[in-house]
N, C-alpha and C positions, 0 to 999 in steps of 0.2 A: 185836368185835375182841379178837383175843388180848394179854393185858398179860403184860408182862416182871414176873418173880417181883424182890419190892422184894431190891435190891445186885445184883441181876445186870447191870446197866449201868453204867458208869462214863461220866463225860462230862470231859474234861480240856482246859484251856483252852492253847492255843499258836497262834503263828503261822501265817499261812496257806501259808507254803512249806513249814515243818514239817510242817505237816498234811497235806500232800501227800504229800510222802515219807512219810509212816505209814501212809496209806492203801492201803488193798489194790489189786483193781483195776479199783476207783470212784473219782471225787472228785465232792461235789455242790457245784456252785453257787449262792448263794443269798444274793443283792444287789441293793439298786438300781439300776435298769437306767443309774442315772447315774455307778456304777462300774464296771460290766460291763466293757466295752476294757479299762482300767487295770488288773483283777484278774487277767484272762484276762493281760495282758501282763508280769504280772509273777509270772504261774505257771508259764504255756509250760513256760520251761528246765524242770522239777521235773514236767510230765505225760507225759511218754515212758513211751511199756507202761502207759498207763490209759486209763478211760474218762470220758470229762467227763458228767456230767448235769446239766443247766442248767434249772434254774426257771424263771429270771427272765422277766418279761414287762415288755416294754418301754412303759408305760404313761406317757401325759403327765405333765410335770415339772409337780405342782401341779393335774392332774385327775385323780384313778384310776379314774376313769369312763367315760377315753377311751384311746386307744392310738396309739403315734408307731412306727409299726415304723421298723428303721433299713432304708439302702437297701438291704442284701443280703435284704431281705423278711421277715424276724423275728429275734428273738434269736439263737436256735437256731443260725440259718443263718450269723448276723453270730459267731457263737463260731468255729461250723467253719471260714467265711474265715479269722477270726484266726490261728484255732492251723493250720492247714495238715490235708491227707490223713493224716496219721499219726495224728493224734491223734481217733479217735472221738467226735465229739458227739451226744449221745442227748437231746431235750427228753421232759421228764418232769416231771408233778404241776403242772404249769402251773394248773390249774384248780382245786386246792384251796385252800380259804380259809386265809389269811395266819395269823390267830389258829386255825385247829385245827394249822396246824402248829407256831407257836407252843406250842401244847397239850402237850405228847406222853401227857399223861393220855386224851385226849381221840380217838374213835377218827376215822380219817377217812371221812367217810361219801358218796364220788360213787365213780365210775370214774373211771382215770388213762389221759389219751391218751398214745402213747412215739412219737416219731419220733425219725429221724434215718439218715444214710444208709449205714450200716453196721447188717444184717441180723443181722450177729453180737452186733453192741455191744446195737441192742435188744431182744435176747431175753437177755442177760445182765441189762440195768436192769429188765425186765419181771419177771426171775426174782428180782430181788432185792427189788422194788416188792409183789409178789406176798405178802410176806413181813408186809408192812404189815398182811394179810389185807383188800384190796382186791382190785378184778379193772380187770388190764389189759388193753390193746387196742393192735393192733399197729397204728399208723395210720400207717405208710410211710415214704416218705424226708422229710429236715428239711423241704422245703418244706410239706408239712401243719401244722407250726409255723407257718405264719402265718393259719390258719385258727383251730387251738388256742390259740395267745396272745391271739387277737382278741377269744375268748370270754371273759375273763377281765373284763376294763372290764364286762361285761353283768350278768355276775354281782355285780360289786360293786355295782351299779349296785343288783340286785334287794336285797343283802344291807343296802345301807343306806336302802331305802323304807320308812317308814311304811306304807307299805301291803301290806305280806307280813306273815306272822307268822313269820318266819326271822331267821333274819341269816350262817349257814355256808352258804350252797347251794351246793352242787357241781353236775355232772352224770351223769347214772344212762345208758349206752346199753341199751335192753328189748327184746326180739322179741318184736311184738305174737304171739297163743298163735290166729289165724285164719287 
């Protein structure tokens, strides 16, 4: 992974509606799923002319080993209800481990699934994910977010076994070479 040359980044702490307004035309989401509604509604006003990318995976309150999608069939899905047609929701990085993102020393090491149901919005998140020096994958409209989120509990699952010798797993898509 290519690292940023040390002071070329600046990180500056503000409020989340601020931060909205400063952002270009992205904003990422990235909350427990037991603030998700709340954030989303108290962003709305402040995301006109952007694109939302939403992390979050809606994982039981007190298992993160297992997943409660909500009734619109995944996060992803439950944002775009929220905010309405206007507003673009692209699910994205669902699958990367909590602590490498946490990291940012730390490169990320799986492939990133991107739905969501503007075509446009994700080949913009893909173009920007890209940047990560990962490799995306365009896996369709938001409803493939509830296949992508689901993967997440499994992964945690492997990451906190004694019986791996990991603990970040992501996942790789390969073309077997036969």
């Amino acid at each position: 992974m290519t690292k940023l040359p040390e002071g070329s980044a600046q990180i500056d702490g503000m409020g989340n509606e601020d931060a909205v307004a400063a952002a270009g035309e992205c904003v990422m989401l990235a909350v427990p799923y037991a603030a998700h509604d709340a954030t989303l509604n108290a962003l709305k006003p402040h995301l006109a002319g952007k694109t939302l990318i939403d992390i979050v995976v809606p994982l039981a309150p007190g298992d993160p080993k297992t997943v409660e999608m909500p009734p619109e069939g995944s996060a992803t899905e439950a944002a775009q209800a929220l905010l309405g047609p206007d507003i673009p929701v692209v699910g994205a990085l669902h699958n990367v481990s909590a602590t490498t993102l946490n990291n940012l020393d730390w490169p990320i090491n799986c492939d990133i699934l991107v739905c969501g149901d503007s075509l446009a919005a994700r080949k913009v998140v893909m173009e920007l994910v890209n940047k990560l020096d990962v490799k995306t994958y365009n896996s369709g409209n938001a409803k493939a977010a509830r296949c992508i989120e689901a993967i997440t509990p499994i992964l945690i699952r492997q990451n906190i076994s004694k019986a791996v010798p990991f603990t970040h797993a992501g996942i790789r898509i390969w073309a077997p070479d036969h």
